[in-house]
N, C-alpha and C positions, 0 to 999 in steps of 0.2 A: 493545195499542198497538204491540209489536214487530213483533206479523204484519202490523202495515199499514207498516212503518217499513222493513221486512224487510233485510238483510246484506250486499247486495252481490250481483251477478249470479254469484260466483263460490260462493256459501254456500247450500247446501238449508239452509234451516230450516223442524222440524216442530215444532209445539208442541200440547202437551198438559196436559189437567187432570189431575192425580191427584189423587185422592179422599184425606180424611185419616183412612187405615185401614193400617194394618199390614199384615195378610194381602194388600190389594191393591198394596199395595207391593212387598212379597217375590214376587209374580208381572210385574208390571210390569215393573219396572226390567230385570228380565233379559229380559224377553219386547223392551223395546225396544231393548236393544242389541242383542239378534239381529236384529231387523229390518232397521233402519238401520246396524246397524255404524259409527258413527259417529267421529268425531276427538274431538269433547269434547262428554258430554251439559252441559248446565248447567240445574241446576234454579232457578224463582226461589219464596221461601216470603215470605209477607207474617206480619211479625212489629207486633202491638201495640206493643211494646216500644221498637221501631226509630223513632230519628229520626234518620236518613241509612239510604245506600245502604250495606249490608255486604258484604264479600268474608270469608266465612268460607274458612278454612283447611284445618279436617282434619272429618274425621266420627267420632265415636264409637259402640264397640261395645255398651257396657252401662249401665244404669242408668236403661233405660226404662218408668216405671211409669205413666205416664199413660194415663187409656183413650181410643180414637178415638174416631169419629163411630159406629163399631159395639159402642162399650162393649165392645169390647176389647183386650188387652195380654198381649203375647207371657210366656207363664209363664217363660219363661229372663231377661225383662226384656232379653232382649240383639239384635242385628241376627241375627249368622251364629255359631254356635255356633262355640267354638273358634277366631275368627277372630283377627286381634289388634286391642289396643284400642281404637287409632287409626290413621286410614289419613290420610294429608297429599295433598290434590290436587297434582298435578305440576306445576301453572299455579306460579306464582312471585306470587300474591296481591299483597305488597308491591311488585311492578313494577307492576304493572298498576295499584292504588292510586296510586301516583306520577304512571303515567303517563295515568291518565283525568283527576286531579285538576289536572292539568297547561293538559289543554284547555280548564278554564275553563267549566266546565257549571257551571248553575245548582243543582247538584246535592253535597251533601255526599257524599264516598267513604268510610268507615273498612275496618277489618281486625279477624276475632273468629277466635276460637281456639274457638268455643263455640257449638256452632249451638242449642243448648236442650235435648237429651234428651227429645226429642219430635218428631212426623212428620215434621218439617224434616230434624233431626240425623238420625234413621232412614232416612231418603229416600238423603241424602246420605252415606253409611257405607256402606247398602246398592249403591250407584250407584258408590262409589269402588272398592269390594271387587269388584265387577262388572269395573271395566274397568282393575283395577289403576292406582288415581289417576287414569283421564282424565277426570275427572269434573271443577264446580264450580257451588258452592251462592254465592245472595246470596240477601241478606234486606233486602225493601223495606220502609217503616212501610205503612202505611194509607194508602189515597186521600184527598188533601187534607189530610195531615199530616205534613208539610206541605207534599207535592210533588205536582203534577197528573200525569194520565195521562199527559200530555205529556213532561213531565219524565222520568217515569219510564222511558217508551218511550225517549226519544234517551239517560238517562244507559246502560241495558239495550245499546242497540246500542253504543254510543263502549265500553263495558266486554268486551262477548261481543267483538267486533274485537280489542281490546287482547288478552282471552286468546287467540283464535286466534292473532296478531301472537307474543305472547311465546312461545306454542306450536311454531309455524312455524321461531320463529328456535333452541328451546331442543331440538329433536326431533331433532338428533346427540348431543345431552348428556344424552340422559334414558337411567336404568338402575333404573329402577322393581323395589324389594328387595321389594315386596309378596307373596309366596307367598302359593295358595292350598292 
């Protein structure tokens, strides 16, 4: 719904499916930021759980025991060995919240600190660790629970603008501590 909704004559956006597999993650995610070189990837993960749109916050390193779609799970249980625990996206989540919720979309906004320790959180840990925070994860419910594809598509664009927006205006102030 976003690729047809697409960002503005000034925004390439590429969108992709990844698969929910660990090992094709840990290749992905770095294969796509060499490509594109990108300003902010943003992943979207559709959560059972979810009833609203979520702006998760940081990604986590460890405590990944679930198995993929390939029945399998990294023996470290962890994203990037050695890495540290949590990596916090550099978008400012809580502006962005404010300020999507602002516009009046038909769309509930919240904010998690917890993406699930699972392909989601993995995705997104490994993608932050990648570009040193300029990453960010939302987690939508399910289709038709209660928000149409439509919905989902304009709350997705008014959100991805908001972060570029607070990006644009926060990218003198950012001193990203992340070592790799």
């Amino acid at each position: 719904e976003l690729e047809k909704l697409g960002l503005g004559n000034d925004v390439d956006l590429h969108v992709y499916e990844i698969p929910v597999e660990y090992q094709t993650v840990q290749t992905l995610i770095p294969a796509l930021w060499k490509k594109h070189s990108p300003q902010l990837l943003v992943h979207v993960g559709v959560s059972g759980m979810a009833t609203t749109v979520t702006l998760e916050k940081c990604g986590h390193n460890v405590g990944y025991k679930g198995l993929d779609n390939c029945r399998f799970c990294p023996g470290s249980q962890c994203c990037v060995e050695g890495g540290p625990e949590c990596i916090d996206s550099i978008i400012d989540m809580d502006a962005v919240c404010r300020r999507v919720s602002a516009l009046g979309l038909d769309v509930t906004v919240t904010i998690s600190k917890d993406a699930g320790r699972y392909l989601c959180d993995f995705t997104y840990y490994t993608s932050l660790y990648q570009s040193r925070g300029r990453s960010a994860f939302i987690h939508v419910p399910p289709l038709g629970k209660p928000y149409s594809a439509e919905q989902l598509g304009r709350a997705l664009q008014a959100i991805i603008e908001e972060m570029l927006e607070v990006l644009e205006h926060s990218e003198d102030k950012i001193n990203c501590q992340h070592e790799h």
